[in-house]
VEXGU-112812 format. One record per residue (C-alpha): z, x, y; residue in three letters. Coordinates in Angstrom, 2 decimals, m for minus. Layout:
# VEXGU-112812
PT  Z  X  Y  ALA;
...
//
This chain:
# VEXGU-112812
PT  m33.63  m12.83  m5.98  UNK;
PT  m29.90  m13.18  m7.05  UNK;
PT  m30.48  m10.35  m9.85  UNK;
PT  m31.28  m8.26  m6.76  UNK;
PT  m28.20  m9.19  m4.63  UNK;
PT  m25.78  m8.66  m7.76  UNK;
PT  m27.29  m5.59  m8.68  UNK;
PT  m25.25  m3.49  m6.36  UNK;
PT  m21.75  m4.87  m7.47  UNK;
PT  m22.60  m4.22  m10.89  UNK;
PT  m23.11  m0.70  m10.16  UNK;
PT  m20.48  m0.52  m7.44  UNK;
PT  m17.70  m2.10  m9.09  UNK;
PT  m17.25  0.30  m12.84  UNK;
PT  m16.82  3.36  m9.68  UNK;
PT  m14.14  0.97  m7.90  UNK;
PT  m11.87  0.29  m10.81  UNK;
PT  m12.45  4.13  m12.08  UNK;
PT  m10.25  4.97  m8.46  UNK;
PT  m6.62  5.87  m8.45  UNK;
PT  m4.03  6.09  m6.04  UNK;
PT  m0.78  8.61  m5.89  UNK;
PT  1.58  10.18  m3.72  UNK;
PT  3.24  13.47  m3.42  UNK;
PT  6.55  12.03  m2.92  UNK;
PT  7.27  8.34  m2.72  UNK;
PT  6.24  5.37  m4.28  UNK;
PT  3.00  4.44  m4.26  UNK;
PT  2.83  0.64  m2.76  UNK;
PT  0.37  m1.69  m2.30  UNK;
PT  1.47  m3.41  1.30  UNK;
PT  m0.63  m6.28  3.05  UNK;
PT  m0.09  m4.78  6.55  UNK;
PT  1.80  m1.57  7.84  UNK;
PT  3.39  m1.13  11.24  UNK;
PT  4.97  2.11  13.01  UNK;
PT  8.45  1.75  13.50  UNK;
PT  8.73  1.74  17.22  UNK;
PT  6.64  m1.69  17.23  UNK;
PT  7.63  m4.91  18.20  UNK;
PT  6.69  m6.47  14.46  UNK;
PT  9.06  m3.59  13.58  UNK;
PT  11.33  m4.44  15.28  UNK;
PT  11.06  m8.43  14.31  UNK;
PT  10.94  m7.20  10.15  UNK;
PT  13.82  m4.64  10.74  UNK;
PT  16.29  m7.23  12.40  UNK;
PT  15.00  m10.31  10.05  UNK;
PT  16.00  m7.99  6.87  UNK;
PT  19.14  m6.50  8.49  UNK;
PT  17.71  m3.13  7.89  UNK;
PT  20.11  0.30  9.29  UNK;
PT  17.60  1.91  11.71  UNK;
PT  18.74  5.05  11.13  UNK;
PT  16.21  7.68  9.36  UNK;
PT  13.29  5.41  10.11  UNK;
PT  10.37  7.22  10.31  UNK;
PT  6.67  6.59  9.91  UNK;
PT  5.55  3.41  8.96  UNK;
PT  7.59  0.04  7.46  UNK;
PT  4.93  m1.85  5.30  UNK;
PT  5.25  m5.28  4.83  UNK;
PT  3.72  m7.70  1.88  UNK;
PT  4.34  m4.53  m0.57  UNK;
PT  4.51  m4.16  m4.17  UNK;
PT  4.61  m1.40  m6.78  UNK;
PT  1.11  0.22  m7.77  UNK;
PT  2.36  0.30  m11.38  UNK;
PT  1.70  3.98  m12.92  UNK;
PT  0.81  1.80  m16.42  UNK;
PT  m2.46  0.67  m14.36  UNK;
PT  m2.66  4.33  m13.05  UNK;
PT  m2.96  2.88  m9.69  UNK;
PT  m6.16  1.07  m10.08  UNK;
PT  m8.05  0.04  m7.27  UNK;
PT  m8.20  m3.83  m8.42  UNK;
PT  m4.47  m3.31  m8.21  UNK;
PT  m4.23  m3.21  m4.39  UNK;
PT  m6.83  m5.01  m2.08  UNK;
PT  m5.28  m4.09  0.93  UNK;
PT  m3.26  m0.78  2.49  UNK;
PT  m1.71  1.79  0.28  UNK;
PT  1.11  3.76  1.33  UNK;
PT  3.46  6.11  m0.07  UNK;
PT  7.06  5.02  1.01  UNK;
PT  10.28  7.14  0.43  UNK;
PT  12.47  5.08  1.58  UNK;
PT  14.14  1.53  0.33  UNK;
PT  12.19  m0.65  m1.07  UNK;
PT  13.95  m4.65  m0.40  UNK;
PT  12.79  m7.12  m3.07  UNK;
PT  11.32  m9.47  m0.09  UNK;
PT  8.40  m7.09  m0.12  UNK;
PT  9.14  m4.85  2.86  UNK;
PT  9.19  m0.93  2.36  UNK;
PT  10.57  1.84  4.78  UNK;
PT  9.58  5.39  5.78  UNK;
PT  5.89  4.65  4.53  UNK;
PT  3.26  6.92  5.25  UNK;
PT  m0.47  5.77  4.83  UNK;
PT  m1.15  9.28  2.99  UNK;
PT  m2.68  8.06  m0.36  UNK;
PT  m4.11  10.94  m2.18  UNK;
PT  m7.46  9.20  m3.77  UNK;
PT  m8.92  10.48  m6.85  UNK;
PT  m12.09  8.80  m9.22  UNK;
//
């Protein structure tokens, strides 16, 4: 019975890591949560990190790293929302002028 229930991840999982990520312009990140900027958790992240509000646009993602191009943007890279983000990226892991337009390719 437990050959049957890891069956599927075997096959699932070579198609998974075989995914990549990129952007047309931007960085490619790999953020825990995104928010648009005229939100109140905006708001909260933009005052907290003394960030200038002016050319914000889109979304600010929060929790972010780089999707390293050496690991050509591997799935097992990011486990939660990718975003391409053009603007500043502040070493606390917050990234401006994000937009959740990933192009996905296998």
């Amino acid at each position: 019975m437990l050959s049957l229930l890891l069956m599927p991840s075997a096959v699932f999982l070579p198609i998974l890591a075989s995914i990549t990520y990129s952007c047309d312009s931007g960085i490619t990140m790999c953020c825990s949560s995104t928010t648009t900027v005229n939100t109140t958790a905006a708001e909260e992240i933009i005052v907290a990190y003394s960030i200038s509000q002016s050319g914000l646009s889109g979304l600010i993602g929060y929790g972010c790293s780089v999707i390293k191009a050496a690991d050509n943007g591997s799935v097992s890279e990011c486990i939660y929302e990718t975003a391409c983000c053009t603007g500043q990226y502040h070493s606390s892991g917050v990234a401006v002028n994000c937009t959740s337009a990933v192009t996905v390719s296998m």
